[in-house]
DSSP file (Angstrom, degrees, kcal/mol; ACC not computed):
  #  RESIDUE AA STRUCTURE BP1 BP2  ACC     N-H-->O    O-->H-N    N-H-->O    O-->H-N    TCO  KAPPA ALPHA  PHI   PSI    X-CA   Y-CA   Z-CA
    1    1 A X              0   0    0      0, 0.0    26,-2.9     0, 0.0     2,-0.3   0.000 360.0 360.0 360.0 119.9    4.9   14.1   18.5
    2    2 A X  E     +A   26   0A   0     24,-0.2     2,-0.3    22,-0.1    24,-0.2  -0.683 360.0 173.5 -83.5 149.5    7.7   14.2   16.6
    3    3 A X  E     -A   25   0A   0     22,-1.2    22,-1.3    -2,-0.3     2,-0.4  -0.975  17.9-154.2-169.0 136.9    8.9   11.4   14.3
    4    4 A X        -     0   0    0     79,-1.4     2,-0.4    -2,-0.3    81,-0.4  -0.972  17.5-144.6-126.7 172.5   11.6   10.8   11.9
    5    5 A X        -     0   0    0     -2,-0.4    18,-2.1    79,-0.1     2,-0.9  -0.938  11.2-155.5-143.1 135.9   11.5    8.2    8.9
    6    6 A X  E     -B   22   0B   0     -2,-0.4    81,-0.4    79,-0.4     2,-0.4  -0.634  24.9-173.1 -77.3  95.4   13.6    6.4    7.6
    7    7 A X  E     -B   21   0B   0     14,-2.6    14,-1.2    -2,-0.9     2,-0.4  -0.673  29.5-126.4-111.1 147.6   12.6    5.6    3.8
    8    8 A X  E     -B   20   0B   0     79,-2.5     2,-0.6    -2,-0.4    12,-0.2  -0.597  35.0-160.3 -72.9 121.9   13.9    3.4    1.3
    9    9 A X  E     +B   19   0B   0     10,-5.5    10,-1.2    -2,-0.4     2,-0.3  -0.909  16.7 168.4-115.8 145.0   14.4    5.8   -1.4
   10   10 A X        +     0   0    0     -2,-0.6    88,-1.8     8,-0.2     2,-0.3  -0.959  10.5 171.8-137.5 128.0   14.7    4.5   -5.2
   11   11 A X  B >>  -C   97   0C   0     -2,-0.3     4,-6.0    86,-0.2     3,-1.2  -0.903  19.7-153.4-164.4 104.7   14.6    6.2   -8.5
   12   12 A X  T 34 S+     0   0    0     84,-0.6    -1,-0.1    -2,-0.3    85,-0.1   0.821  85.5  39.3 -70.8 -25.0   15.4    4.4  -11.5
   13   13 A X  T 34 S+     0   0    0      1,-0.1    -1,-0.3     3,-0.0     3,-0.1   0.505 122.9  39.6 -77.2  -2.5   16.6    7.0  -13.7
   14   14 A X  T <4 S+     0   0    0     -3,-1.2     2,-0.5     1,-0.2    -2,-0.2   0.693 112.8  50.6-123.6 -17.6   18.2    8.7  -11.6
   15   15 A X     <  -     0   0    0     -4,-6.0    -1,-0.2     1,-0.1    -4,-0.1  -0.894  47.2-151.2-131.0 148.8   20.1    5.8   -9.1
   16   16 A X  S    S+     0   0    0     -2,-0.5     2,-0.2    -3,-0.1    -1,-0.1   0.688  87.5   3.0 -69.7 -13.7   22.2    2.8   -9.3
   17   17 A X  S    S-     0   0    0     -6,-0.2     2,-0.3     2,-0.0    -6,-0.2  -0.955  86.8 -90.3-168.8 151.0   21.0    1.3   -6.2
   18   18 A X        -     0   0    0     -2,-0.2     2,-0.2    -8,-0.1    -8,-0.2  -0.751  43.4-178.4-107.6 167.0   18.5    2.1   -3.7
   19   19 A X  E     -B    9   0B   0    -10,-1.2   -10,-5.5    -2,-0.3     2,-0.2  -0.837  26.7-101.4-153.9 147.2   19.5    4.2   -0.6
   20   20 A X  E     -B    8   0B   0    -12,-0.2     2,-0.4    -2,-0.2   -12,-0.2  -0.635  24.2-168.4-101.4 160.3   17.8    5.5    2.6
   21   21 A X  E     -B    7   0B   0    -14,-1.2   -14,-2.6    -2,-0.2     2,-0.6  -0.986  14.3-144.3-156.7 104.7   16.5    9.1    3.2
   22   22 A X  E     -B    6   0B   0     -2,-0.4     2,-0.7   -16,-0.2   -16,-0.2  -0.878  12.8-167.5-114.5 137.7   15.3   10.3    7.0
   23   23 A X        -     0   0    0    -18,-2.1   -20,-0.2    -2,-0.6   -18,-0.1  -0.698  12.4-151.8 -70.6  99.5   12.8   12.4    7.5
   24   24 A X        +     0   0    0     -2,-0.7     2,-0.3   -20,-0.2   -20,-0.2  -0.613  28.3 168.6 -85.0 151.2   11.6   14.6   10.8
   25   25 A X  E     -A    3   0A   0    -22,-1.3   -22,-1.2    -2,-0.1     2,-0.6  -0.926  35.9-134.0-156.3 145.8    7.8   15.4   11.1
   26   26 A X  E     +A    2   0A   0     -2,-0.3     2,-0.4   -24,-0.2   -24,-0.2  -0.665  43.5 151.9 -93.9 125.2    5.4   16.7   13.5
   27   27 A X        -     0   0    0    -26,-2.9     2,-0.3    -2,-0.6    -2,-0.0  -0.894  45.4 -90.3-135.5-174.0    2.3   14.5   13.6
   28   28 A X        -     0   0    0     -2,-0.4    51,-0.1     1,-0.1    50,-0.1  -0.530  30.5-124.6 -82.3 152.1   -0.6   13.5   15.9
   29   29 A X  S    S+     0   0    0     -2,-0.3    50,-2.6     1,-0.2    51,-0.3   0.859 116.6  50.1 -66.5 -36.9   -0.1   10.5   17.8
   30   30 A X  S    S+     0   0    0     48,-0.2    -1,-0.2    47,-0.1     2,-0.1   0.692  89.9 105.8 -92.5 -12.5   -3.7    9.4   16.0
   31   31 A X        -     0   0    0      1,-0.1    47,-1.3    46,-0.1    48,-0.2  -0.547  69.7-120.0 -73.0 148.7   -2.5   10.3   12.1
   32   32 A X  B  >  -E   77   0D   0     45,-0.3     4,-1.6    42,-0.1    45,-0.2   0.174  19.9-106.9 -61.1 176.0   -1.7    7.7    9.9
   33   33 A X  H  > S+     0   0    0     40,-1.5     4,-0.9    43,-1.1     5,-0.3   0.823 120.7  60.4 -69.2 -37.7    1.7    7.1    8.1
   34   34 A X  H  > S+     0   0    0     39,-1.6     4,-0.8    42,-0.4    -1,-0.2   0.778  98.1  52.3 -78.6  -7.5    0.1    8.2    5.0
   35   35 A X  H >> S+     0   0    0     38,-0.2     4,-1.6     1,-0.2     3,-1.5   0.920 119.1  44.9 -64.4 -63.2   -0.7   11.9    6.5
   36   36 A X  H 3< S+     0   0    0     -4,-1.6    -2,-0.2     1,-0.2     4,-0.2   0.386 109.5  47.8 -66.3  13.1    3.3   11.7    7.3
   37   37 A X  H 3X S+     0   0    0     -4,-0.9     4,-2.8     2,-0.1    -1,-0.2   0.716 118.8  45.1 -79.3 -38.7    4.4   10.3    4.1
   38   38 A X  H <X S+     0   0    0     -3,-1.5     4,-2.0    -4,-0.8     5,-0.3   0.966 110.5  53.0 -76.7 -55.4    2.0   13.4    2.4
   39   39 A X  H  X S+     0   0    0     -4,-1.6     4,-1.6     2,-0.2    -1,-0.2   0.764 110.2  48.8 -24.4 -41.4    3.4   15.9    4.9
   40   40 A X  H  >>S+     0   0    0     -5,-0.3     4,-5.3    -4,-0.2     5,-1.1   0.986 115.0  45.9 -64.9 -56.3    6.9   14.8    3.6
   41   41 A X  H  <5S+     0   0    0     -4,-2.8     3,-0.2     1,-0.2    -2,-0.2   0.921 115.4  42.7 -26.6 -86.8    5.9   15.1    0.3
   42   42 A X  H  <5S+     0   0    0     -4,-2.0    -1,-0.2     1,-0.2    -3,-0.2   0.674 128.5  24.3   5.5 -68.9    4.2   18.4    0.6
   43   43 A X  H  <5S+     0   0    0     -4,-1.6    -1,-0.2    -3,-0.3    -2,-0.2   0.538 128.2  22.5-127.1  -1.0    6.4   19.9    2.5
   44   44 A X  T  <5S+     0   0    0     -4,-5.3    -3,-0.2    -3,-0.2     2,-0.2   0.636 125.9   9.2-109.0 -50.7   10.3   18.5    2.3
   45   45 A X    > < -     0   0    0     -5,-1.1     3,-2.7     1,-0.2    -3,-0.1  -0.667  50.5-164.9-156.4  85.5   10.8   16.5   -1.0
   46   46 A X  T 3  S+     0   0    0      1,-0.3    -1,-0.2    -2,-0.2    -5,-0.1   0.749  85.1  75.8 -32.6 -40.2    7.9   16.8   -3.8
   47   47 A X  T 3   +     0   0    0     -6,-0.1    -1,-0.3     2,-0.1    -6,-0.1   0.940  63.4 124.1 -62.3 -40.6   10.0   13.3   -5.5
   48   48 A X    <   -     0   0    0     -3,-2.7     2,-0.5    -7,-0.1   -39,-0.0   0.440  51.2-157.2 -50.5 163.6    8.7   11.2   -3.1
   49   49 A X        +     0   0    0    -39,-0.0    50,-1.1     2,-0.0     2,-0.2  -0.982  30.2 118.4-116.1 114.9    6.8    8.4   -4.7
   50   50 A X        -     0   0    0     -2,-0.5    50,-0.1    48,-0.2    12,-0.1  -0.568  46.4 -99.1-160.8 133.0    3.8    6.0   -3.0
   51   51 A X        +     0   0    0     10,-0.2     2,-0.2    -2,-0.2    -2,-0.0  -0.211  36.6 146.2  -8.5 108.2    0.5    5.2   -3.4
   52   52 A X        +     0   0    0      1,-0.1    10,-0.1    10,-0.1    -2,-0.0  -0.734   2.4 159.0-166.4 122.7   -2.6    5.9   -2.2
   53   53 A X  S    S+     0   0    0     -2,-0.2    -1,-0.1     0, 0.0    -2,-0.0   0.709  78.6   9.2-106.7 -25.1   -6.1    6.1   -3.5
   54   54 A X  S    S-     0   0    0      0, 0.0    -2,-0.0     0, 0.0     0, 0.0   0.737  74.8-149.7-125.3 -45.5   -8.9    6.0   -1.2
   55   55 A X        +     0   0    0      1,-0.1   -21,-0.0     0, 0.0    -3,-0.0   0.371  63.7  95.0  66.1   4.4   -7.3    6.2    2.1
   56   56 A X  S    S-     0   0    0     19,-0.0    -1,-0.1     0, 0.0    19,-0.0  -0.214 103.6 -92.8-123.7  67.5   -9.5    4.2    4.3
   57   57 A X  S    S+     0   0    0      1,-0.1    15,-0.0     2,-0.0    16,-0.0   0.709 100.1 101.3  42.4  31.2   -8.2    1.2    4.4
   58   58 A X  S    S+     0   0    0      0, 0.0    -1,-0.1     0, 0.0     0, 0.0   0.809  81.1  37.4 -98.9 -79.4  -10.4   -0.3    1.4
   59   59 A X  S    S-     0   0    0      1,-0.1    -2,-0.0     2,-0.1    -7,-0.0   0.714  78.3-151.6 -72.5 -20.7   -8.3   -0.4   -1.8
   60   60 A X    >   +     0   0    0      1,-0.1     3,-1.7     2,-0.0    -1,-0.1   0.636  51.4 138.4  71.1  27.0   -5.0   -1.3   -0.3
   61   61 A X  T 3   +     0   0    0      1,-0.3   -10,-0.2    11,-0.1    -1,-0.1   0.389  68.7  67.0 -87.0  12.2   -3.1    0.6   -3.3
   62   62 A X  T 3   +     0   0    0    -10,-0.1    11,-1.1   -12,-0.1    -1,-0.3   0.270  65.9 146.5 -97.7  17.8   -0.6    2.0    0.2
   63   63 A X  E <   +F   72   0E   0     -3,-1.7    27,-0.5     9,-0.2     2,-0.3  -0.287  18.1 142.6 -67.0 135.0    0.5   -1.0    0.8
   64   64 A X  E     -F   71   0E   0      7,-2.5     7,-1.1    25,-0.2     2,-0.3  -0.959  51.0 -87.1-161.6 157.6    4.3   -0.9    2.1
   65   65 A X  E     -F   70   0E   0     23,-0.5    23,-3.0    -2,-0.3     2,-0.3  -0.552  43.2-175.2 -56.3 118.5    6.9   -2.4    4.5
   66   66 A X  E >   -FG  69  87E   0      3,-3.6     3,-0.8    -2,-0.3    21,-0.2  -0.865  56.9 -29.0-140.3 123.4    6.6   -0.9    7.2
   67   67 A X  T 3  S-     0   0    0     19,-3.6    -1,-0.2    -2,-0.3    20,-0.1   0.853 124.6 -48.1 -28.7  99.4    9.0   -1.6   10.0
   68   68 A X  T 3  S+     0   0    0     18,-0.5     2,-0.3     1,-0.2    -1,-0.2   0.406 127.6  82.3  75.6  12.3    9.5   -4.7    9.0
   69   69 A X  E <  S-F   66   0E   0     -3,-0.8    -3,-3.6    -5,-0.1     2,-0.2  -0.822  77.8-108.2-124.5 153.2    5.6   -5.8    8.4
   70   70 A X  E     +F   65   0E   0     -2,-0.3     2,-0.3    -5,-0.3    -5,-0.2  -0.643  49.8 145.5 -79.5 155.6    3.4   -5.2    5.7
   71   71 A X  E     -F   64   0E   0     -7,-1.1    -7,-2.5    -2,-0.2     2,-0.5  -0.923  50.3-101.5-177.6 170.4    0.6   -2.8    6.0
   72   72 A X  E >>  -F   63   0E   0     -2,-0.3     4,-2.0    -9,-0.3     3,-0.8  -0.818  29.0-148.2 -88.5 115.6   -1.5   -0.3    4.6
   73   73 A X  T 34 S+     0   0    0    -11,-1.1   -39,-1.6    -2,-0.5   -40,-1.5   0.961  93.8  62.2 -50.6 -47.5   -0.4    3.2    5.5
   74   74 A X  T 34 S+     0   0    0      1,-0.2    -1,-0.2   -41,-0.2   -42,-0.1   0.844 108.7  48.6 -42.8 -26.7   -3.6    4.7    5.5
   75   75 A X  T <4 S+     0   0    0     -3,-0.8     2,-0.4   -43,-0.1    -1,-0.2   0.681  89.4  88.5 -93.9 -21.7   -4.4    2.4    8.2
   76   76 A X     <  -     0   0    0     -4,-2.0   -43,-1.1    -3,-0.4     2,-0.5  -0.742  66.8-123.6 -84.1 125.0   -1.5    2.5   10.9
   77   77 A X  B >>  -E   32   0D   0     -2,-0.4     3,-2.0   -45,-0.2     4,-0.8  -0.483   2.7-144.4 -45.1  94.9   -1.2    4.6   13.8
   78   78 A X  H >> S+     0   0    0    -47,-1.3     3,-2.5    -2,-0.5     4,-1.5   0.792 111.3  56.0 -32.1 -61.7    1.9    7.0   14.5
   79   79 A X  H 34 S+     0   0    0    -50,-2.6    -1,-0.3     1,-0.3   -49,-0.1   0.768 105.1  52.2 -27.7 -47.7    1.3    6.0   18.0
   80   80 A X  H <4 S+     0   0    0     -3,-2.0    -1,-0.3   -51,-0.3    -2,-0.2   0.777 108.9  48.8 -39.8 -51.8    1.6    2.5   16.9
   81   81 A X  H << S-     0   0    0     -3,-2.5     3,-0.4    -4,-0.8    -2,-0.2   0.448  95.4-130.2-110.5 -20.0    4.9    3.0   15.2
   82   82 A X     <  -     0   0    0     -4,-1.5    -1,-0.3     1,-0.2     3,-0.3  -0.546  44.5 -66.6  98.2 174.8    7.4    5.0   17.8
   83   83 A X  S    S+     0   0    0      1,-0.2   -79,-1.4   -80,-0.1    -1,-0.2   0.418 117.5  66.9 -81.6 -19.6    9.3    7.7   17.0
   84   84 A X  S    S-     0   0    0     -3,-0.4     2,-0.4   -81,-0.2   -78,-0.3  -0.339  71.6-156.7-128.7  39.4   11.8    6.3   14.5
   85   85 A X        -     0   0    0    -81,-0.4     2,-1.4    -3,-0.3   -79,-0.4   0.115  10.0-168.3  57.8  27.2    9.9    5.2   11.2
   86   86 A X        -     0   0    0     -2,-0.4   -19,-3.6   -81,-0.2   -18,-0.5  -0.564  16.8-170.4-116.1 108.4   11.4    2.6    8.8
   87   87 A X  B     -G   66   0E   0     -2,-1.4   -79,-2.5   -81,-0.4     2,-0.2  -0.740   3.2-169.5 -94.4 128.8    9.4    2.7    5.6
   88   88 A X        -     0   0    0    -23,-3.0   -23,-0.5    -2,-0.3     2,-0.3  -0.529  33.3-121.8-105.4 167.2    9.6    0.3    2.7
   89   89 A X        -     0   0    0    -25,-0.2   -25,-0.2    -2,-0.2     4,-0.1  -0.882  65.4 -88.4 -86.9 121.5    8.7   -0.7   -1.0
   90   90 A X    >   -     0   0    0    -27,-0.5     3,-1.3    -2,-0.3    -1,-0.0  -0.147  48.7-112.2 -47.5 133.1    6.6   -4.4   -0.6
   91   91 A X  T 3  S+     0   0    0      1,-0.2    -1,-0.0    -3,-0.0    -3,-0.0   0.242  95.0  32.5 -49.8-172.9    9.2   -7.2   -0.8
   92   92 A X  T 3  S+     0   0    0      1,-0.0     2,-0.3     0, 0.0    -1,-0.2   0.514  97.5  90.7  35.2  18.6    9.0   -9.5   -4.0
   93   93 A X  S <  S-     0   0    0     -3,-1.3     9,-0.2    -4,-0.1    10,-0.1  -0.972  81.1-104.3-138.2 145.2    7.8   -7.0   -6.4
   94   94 A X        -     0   0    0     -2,-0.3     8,-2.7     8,-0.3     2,-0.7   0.067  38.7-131.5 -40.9 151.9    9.9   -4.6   -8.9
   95   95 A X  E     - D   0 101C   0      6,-0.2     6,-0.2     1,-0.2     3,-0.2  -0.886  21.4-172.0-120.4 120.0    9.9   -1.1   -7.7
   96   96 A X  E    S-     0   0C   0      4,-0.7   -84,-0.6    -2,-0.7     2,-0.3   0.865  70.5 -12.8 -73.1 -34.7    9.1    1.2   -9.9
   97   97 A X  E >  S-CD  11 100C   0      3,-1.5     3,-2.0     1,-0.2   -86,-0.2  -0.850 101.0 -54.7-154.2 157.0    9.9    4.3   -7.9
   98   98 A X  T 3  S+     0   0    0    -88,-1.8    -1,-0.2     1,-0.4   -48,-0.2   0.233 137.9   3.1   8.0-107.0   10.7    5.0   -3.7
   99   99 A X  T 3  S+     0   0    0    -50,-1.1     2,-0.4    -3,-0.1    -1,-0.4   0.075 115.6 101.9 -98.6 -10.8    7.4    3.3   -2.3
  100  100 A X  E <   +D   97   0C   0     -3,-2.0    -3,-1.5   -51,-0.1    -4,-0.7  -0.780  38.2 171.5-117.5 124.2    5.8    1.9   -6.1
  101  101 A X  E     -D   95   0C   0     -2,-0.4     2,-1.0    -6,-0.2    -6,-0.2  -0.868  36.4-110.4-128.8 166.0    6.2   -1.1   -6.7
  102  102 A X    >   -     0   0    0     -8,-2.7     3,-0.5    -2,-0.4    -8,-0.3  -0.690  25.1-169.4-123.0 112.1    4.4   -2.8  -10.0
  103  103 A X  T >>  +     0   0    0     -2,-1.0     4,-1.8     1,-0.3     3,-1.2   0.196  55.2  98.4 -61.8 -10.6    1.8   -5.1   -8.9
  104  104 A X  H 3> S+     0   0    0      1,-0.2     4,-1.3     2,-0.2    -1,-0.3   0.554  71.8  66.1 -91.4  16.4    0.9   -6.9  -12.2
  105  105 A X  H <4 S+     0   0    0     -3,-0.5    -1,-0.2     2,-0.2     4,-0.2   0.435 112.7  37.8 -76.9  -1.7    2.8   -9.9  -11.8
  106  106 A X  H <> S+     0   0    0     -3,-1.2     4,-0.9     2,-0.2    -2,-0.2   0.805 111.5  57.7-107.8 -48.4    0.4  -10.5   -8.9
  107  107 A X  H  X S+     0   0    0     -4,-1.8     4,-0.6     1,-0.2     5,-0.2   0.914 103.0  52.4 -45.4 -48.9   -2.4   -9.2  -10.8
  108  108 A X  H  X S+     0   0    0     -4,-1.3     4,-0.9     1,-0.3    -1,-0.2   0.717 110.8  50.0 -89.1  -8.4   -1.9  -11.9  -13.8
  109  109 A X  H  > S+     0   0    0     -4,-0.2     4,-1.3     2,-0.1    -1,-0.3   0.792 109.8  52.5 -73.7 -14.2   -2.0  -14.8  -11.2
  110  110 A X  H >< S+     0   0    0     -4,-0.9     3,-2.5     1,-0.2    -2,-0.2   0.782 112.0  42.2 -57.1-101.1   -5.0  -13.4   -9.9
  111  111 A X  H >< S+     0   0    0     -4,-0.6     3,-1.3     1,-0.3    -1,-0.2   0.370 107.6  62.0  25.1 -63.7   -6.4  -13.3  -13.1
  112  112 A X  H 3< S+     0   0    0     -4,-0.9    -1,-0.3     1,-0.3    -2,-0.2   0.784 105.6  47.3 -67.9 -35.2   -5.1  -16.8  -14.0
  113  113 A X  T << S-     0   0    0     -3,-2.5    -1,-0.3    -4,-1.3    -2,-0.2   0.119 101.1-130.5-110.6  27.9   -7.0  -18.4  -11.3
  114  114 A X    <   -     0   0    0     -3,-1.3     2,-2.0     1,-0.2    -3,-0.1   0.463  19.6-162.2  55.3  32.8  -10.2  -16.9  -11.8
  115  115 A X        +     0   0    0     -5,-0.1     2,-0.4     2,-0.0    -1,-0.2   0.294  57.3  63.6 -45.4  30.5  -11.2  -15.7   -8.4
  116  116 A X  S    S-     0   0    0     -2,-2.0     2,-0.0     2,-0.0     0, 0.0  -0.944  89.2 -79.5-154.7 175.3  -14.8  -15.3   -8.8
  117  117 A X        -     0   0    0     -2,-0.4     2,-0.6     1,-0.0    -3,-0.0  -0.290  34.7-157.2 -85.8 130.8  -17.9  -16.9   -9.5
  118  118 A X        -     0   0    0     -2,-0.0     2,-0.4     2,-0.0    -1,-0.0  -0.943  10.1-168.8-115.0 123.0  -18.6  -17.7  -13.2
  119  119 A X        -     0   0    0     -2,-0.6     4,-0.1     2,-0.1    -2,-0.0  -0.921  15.3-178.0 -79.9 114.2  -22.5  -18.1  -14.0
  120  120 A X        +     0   0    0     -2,-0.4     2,-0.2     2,-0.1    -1,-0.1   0.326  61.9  91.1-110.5  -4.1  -23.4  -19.5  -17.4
  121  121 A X  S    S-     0   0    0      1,-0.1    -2,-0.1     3,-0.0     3,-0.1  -0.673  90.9-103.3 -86.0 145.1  -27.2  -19.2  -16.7
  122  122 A X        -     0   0    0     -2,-0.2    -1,-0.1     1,-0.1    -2,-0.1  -0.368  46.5 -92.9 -81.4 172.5  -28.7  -15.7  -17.8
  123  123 A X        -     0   0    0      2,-0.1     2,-0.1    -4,-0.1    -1,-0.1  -0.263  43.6-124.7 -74.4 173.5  -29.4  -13.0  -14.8
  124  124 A X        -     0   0    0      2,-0.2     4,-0.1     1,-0.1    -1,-0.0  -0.309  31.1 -91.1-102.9-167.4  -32.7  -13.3  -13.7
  125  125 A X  S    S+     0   0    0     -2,-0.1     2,-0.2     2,-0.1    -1,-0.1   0.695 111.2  19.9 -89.6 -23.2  -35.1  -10.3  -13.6
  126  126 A X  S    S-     0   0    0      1,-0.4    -2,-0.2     3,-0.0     3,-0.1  -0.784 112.5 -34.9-128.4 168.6  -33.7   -9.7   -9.6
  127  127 A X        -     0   0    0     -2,-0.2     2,-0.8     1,-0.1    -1,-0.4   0.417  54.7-111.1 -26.3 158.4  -31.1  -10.5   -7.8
  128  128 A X        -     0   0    0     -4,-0.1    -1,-0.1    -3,-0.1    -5,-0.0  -0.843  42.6-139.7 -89.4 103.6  -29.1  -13.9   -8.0
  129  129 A X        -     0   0    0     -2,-0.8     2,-0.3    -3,-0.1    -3,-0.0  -0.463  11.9-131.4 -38.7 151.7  -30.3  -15.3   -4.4
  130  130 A X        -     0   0    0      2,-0.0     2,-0.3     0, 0.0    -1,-0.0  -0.778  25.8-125.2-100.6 139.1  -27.2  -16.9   -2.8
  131  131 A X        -     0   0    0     -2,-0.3     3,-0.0     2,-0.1     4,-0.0  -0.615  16.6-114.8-100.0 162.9  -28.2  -20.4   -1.4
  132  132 A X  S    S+     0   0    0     -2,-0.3     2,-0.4     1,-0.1    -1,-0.1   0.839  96.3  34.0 -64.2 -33.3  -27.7  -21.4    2.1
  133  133 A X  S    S-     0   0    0      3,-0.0     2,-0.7    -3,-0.0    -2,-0.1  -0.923  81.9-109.2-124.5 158.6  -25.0  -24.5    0.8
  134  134 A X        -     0   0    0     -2,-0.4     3,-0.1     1,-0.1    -2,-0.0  -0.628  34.9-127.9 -73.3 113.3  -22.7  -24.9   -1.6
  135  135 A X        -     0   0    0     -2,-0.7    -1,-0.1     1,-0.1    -4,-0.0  -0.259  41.3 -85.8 -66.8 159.5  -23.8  -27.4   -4.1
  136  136 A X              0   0    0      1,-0.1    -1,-0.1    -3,-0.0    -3,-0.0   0.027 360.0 360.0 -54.2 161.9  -21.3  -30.2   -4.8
  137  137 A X              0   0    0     -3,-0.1    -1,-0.1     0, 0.0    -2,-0.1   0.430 360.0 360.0-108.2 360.0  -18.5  -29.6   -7.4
């Protein structure tokens, strides 16, 4: 299957403004976006820039626009997505380079609002059991 994509390309030292870039690639109907993003890489234009660490759909560090939705790349089909491609940097956050965008303004609300359990009690000798309800606040 052939495929082209269109990417939002950005590079701050080097452009005023960001500008689109298409790509052709052969993939499988059943590879992800992130094989073709790595294929581009690879094998058209070593700059390209984006994220990806784990690449099963756990850490979510591929997250991108992707026409016109959010997603994880590792995790979307080519089949899914048609022949024509248009890949993005996630809205609302600086972009550090093509597809990298910098995530700690998101991190320090995380952060700020303490998403996780604080325990003041020491751990016990085994596991913390979980109780069946949530005691009152």
């Amino acid at each position: 299957m052939r495929s082209t994509l269109g990417i939002l390309r950005y590079d701050p030292e080097a452009d005023q403004k960001p500008h689109w870039e298409e790509y052709t690639v052969e993939v499988e109907p059943t590879d992800r976006l992130l094989d073709a993003l790595q294929q581009v890489k690879w094998s058209q234009d070593g700059s390209l820039s984006f994220r990806c660490s784990c690449a099963h759909g756990i850490c979510g560090s591929d997250a991108m626009t992707i026409n016109d939705a959010n997603h994880v790349a590792c995790k979307v089909l080519m089949k899914d997505l048609g022949t024509r491609v248009k890949v993005e940097p996630l809205r609302g956050f600086p972009v550090v380079k093509d597809l990298v965008v910098d995530m700690e303004p998101f991190f320090a609300k995380y952060r700020s609002v303490k998403p996780y359990f604080i325990n003041d009690d020491p751990p016990p000798p085994t596991e913390r059991p979980q109780s069946r309800t949530a005691p009152p606040l």
